[in-house]
N, C-alpha and C positions, 0 to 999 in steps of 0.2 A: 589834390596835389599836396607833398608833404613840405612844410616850410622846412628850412634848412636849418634856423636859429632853435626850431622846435627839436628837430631831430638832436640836435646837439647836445642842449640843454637836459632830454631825458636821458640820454647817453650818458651825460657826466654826473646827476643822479645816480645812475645804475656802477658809476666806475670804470665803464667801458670805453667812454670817448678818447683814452688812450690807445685804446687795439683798435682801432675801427681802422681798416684797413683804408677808406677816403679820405679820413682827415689826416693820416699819415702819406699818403699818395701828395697829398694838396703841402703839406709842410715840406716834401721833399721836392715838389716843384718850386716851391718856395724860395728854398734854400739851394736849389741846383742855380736861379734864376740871379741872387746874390753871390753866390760863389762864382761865376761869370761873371759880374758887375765888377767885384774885388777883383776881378785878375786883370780885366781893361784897365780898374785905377791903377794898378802897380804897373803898369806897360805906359799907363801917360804919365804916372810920376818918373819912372825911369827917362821919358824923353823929356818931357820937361827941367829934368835935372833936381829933382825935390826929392827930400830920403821917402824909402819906401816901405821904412819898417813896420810903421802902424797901419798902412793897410795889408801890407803879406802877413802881417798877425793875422787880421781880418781873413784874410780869405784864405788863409789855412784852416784857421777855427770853421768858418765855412760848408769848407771843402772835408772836412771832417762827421759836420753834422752831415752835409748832402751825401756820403755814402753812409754813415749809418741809418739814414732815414730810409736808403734805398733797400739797405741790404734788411733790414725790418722789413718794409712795407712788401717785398718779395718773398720772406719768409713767412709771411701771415699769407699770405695770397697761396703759397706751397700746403698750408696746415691744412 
């Protein structure tokens, strides 16, 4: 079985561990799972009555990374 810290590790020797299509799959899970988190805080700071500036920063910047991550990790998947 191949360890996962090993696989990685040779990967970012070689340059690759940026294209690798699972570690791009796993950071867009990631960031899809934060970009949700940010949108619940700006829905309970909206009810709560607290400004919501600095978290709608947040989860726009977010919501930004999570489709670039998707539209990557799907464009590698298409090559």
């Amino acid at each position: 079985m191949i360890q996962l810290h090993t696989l990685v590790g040779s990967e970012a020797r070689h340059g690759s561990a940026r294209q690798s299509p699972l570690v791009r799959r796993v950071l867009a899970v990631v960031f899809t799972v934060a970009a949700i988190g940010s949108v619940v805080l700006v829905a309970v700071d909206l009810i709560v009555g607290r400004p919501a500036a600095g978290d709608l920063f947040i989860a726009f910047l977010n919501s930004l990374a999570t489709v670039w991550l998707w539209r990557t990790s799907s464009e590698t998947e298409r090559t």
